[in-house]
C-alpha positions in Angstrom: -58.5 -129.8 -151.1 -60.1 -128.2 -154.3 -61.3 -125.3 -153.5 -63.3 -122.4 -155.9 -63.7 -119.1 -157.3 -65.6 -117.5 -159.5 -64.7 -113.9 -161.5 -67.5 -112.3 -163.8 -64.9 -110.3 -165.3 -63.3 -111.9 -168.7 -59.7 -113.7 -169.2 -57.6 -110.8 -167.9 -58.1 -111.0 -164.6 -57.7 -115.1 -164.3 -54.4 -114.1 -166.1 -53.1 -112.5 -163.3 -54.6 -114.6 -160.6 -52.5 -118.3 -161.3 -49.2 -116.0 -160.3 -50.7 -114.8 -157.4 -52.0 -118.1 -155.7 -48.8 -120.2 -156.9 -46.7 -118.3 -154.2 -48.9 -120.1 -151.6 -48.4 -123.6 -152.9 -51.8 -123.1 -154.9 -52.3 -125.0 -158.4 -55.4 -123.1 -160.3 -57.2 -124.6 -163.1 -59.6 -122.5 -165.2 -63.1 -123.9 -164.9 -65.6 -122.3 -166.9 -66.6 -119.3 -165.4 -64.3 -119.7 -162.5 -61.5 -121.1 -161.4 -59.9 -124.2 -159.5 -57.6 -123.2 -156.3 -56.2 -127.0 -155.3 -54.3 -127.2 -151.8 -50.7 -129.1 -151.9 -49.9 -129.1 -148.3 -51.4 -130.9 -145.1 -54.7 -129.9 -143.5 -52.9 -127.4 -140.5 -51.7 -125.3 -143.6 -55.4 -124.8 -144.7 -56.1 -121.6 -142.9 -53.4 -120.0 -143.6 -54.2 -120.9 -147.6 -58.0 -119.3 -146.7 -56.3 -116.0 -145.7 -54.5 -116.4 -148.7 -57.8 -116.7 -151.3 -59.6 -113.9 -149.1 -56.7 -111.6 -150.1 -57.0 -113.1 -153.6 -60.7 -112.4 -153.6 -60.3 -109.2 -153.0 -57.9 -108.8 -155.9 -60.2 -110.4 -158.2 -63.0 -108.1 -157.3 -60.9 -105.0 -157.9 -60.2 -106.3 -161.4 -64.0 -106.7 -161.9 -64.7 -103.1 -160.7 -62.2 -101.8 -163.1 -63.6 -103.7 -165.9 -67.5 -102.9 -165.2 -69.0 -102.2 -168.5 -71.4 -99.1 -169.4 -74.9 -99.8 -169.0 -78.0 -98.5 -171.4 -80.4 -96.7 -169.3 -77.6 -95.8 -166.6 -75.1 -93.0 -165.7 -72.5 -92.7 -168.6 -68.9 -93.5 -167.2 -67.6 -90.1 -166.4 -64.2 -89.0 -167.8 -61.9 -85.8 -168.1 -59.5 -85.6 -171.2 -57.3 -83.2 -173.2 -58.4 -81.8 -176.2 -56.3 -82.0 -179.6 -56.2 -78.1 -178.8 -54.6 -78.9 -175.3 -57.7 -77.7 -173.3 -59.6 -79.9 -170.6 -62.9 -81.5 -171.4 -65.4 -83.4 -168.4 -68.3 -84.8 -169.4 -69.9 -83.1 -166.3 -69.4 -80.0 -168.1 -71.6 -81.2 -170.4 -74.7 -81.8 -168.1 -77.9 -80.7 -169.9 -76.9 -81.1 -173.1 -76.9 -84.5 -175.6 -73.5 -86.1 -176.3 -72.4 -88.2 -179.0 -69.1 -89.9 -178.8 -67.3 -91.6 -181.8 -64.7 -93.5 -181.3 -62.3 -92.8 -184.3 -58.9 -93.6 -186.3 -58.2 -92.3 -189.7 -56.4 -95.0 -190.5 -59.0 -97.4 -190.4 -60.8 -98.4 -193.9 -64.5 -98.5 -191.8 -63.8 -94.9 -191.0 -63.0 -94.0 -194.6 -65.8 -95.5 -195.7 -68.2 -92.6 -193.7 -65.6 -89.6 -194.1 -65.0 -90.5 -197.7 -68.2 -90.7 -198.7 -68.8 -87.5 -196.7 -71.5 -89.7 -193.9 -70.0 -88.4 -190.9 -69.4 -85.1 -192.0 -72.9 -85.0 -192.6 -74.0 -86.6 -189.5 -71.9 -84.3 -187.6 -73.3 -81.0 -188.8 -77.0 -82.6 -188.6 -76.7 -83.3 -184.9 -74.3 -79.7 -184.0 -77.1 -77.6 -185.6 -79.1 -78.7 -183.2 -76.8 -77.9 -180.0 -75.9 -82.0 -179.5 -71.8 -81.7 -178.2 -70.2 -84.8 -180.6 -67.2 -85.3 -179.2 -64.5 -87.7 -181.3 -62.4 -89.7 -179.4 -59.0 -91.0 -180.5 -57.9 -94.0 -178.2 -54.7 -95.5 -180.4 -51.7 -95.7 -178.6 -48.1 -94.3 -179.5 -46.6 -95.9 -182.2 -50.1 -97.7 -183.5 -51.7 -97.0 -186.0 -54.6 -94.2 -185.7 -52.5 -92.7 -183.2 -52.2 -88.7 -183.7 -50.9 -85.6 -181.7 -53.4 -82.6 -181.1 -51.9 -80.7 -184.1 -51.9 -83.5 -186.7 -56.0 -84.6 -185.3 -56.9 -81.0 -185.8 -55.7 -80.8 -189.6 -56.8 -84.2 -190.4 -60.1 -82.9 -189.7 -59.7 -79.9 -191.3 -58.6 -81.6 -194.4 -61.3 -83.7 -194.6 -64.1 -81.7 -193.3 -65.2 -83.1 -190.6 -67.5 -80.9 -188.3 -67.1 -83.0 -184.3 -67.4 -80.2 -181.9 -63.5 -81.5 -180.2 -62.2 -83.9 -180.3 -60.5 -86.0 -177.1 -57.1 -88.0 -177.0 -56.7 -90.6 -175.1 -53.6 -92.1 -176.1 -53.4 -94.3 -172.3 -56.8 -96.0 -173.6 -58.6 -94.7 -170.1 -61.5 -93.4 -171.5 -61.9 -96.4 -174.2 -61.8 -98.9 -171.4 -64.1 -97.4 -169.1 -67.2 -97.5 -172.2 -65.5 -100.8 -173.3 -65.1 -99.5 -177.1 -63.9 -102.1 -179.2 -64.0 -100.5 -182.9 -63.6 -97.4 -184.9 -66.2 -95.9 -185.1 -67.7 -97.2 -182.1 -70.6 -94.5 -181.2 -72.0 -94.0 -177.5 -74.9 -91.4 -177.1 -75.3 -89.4 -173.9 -79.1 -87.3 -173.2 -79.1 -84.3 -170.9 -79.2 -86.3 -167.8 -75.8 -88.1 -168.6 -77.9 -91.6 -169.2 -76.0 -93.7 -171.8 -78.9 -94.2 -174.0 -77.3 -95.8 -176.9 -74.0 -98.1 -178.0 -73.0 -99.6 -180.8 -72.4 -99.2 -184.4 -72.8 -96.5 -186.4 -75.5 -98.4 -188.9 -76.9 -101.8 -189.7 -74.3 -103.2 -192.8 -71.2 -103.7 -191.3 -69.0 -103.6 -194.7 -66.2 -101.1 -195.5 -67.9 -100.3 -199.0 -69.3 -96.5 -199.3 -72.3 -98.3 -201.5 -73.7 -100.0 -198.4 -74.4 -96.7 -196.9 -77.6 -95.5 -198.5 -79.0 -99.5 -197.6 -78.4 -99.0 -194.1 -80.3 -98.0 -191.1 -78.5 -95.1 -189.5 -78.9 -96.1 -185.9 -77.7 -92.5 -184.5 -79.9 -90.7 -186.6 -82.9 -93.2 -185.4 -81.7 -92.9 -181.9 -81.8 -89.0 -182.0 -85.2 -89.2 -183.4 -86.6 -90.9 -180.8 -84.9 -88.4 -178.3 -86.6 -86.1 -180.0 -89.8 -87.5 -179.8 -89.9 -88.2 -176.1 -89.6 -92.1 -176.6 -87.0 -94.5 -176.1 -84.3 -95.5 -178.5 -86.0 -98.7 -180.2 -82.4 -100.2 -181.1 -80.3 -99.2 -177.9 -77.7 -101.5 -178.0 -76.2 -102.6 -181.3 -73.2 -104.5 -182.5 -70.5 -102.5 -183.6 -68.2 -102.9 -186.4 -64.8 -101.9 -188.1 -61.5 -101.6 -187.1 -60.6 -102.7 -183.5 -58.7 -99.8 -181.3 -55.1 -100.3 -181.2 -55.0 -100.0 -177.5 -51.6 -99.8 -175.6 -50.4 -103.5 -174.9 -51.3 -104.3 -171.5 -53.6 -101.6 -170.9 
């Protein structure tokens, strides 16, 4: 008896699901969106099958509330993470005030391209003179590239003169996940309220080449204006680009 469900989360969670239903006699196939469940043994054992795929349901859905994806014109996903000067930072600390989060590893060539031509730097000072938190966030794991202990994130940042207000490890990938960054830089812009009112990339060329920057729109500048202005960010969700976070396996 072919029976179905249906996840809107991505491939991750079907991964685990085909392991789950084989120990009740349950072939899946993946269907699109969904998935296959096909029954093996005579009709009495159906029920007891059904109990099965409720419990599996629910494990399914738990997968889709951990991966539900940050929304423009909603709450920002909230978070609490250690500082590269060992202090504790929640973004409800931060209530009233604008927040800009970039996601960041040195390693990267796309983030060269805005610290070496001195972009972010400037970017950084433009929006912390005028009281906006920016907050850089380092999700690489240990042993991946981009990954850095407090100490050696502080002086890299000295050395190159970057200006971020702190900056936030998160070497588990907790905080990374639960905004669903995919790239360095990946920026995320927070008003006073904690709406997420923009994600994406940093600006409109998505090259590594310094040259491209002068061509390009700066879509956290724009969105800023438009905070400033009372209106609402004309480009609010844009594609990001660069390098993509080196994430723990499995994580």
């Amino acid at each position: 008896m072919p029976l179905y469900l249906h996840s809107p989360g991505d491939g991750d969670s079907q991964s685990h699901l085909p392991q789950y239903l084989a120990r009740a006699g349950l072939t899946v196939w993946s269907l699109g969106g969904g998935l296959s469940v096909t029954e093996h043994e005579p009709e009495t054992q159906i029920m007891p099958r059904l109990a099965v795929l409720a419990s599996a349901a629910i494990f399914f859905a738990s997968f889709a509330v951990a991966e539900a994806k940050p929304t423009i014109n909603q709450p920002a996903p909230d978070f609490s993470g250690t500082t590269a000067s060992g202090e504790t930072l929640n973004l409800d600390d931060l209530e009233g005030q604008t927040v800009v989060l970039e996601w960041t590893n040195h390693q990267c060539p796309f983030v060269s391209k805005h610290y070496g031509a001195g972009n972010m730097q400037a970017l950084q000072q433009e929006m912390t003179e005028q009281g906006i938190v920016w907050l850089q966030v380092i999700s690489s794991a240990p042993g991946r590239q981009g990954f850095v202990e407090g100490p050696e994130a502080l002086a890299l940042n000295e050395a190159r003169d970057a200006l971020p207000s702190d900056i936030v490890l998160d070497p588990e990938g907790t905080i990374g996940r639960a905004y669903a960054a995919r790239t360095t830089p990946h920026m995320y812009i927070i008003d006073p309220e904690g709406t997420l009112v923009y994600m994406g990339g940093i600006d409109s060329i998505a090259s590594a080449n310094p040259a491209d920057i002068s061509e390009a729109t700066n879509y956290v500048r724009e969105a800023m204006a438009a905070l400033a202005a009372g209106e609402s960010v004309p480009n609010s969700v844009t594609r990001a680009y660069g390098c993509t976070i080196k994430y723990a396996p499995g994580s």
